[in-house]
C-alpha positions in Angstrom: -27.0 -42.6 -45.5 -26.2 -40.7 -42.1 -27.5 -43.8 -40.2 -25.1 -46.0 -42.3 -22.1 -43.8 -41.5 -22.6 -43.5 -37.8 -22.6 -47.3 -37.5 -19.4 -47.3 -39.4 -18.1 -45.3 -37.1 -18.9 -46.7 -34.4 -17.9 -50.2 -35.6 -14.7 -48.6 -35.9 -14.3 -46.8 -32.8 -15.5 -50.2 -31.5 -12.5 -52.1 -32.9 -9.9 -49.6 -32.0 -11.0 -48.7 -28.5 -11.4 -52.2 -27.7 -7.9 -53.7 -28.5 -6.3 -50.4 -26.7 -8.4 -51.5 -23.9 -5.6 -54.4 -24.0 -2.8 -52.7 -23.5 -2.6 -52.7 -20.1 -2.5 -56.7 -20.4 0.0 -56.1 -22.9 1.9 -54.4 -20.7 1.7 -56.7 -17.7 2.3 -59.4 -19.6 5.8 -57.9 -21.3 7.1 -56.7 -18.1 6.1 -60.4 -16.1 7.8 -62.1 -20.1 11.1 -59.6 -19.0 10.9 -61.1 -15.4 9.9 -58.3 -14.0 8.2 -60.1 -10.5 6.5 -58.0 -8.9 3.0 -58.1 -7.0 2.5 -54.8 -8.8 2.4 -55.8 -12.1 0.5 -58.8 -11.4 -2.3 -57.4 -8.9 -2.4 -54.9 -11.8 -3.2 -57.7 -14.5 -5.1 -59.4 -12.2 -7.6 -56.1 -11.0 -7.4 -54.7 -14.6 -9.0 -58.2 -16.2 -11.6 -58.0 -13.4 -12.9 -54.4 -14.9 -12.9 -55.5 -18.0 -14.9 -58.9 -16.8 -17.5 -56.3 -15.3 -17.5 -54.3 -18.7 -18.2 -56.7 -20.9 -21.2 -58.3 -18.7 -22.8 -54.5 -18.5 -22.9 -54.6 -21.8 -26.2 -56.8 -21.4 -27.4 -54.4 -18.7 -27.6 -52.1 -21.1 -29.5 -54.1 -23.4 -31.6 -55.6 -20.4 -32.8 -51.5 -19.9 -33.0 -50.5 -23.1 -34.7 -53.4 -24.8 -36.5 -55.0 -22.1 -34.9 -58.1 -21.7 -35.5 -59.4 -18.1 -33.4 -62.8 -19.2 -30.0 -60.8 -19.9 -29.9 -58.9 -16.4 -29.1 -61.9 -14.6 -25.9 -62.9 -17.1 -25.1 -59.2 -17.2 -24.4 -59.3 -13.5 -22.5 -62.6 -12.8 -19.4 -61.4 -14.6 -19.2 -58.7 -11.9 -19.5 -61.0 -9.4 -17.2 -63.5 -10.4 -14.4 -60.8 -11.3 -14.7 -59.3 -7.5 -14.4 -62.1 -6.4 -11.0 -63.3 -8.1 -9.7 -59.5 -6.6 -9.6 -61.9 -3.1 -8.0 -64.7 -4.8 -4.0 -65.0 -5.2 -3.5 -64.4 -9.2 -2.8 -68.5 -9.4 -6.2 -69.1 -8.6 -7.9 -65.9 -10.1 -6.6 -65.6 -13.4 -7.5 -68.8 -14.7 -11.1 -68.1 -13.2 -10.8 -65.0 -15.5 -10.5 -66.9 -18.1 -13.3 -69.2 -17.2 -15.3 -65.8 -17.1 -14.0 -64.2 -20.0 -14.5 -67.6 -22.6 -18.7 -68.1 -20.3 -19.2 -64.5 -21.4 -18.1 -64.9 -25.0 -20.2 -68.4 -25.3 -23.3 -66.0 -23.9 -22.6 -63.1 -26.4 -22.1 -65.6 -28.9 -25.6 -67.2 -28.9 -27.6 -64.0 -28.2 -29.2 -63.2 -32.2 -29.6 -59.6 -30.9 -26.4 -58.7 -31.4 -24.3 -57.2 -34.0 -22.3 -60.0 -36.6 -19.5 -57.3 -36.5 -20.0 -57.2 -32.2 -19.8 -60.8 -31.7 -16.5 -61.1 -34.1 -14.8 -58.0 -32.0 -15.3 -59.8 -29.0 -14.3 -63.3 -30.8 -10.9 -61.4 -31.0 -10.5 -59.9 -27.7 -11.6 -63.0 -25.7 -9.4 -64.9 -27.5 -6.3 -62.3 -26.9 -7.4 -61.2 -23.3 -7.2 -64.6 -22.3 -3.8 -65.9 -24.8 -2.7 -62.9 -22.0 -4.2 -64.2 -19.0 -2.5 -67.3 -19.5 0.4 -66.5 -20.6 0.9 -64.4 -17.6 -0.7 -67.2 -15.3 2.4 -69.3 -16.6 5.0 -66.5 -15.8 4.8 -66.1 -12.3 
């Protein structure tokens, strides 16, 4: 019973924490939709979409520690990579590439039968929203 209520929780905590983890997207996104043009706000889209690239990819290092599971650590890693690498990029070039990373993470998650149903829909969502964002700001400036 206890068990069963913590994972509720945490599914919970899950959901909400990860789409306020969009706002500043959001944000960026409303102030480049109100013509606000400024290298700012989009260095800030740009930098903030890289650190969330990184997150989700730890996710897997995690696993990889916890669990074992030498064939995540290399997939947990290359989101990392690729996101510091778009922070060298103009955001013409990187944000599309974070969308690239953000859809080849999702595919990953998707397939790995370790994972939570409730997990994989959560970041069904926020891929799909993170990167409606991404482009949507990619066409705004």
């Amino acid at each position: 019973m206890i068990m069963a209520t913590q994972q509720i929780i945490l599914r919970e905590r899950a959901y909400w924490l990860g789409y306020l983890g969009l706002l500043p997207i959001v944000a960026g996104a409303g102030l480049l939709a109100i013509q606000v043009d400024s290298p700012v706000v989009t260095t800030g889209i740009q930098t903030y979409a890289a650190v969330i690239l990184t997150f989700v990819g730890a996710v897997h290092w995690g696993r990889s520690l916890e669990n074992l599971e030498i064939e995540t650590l290399i997939p947990s890693v290359a989101p990392s990579l690729l996101a510091w690498c778009t922070l060298f990029m103009t955001p013409l070039i990187a944000l599309p590439l974070l969308v690239l990373g953000f859809f080849s993470q999702y595919i990953f998650d998707a397939r790995q039968s370790q994972l939570k149903h409730w997990y994989k829909n959560l970041r069904l969502q926020l891929t799909l929203i993170i990167c409606a964002l991404l482009s949507l700001s990619w066409l705004l400036i």
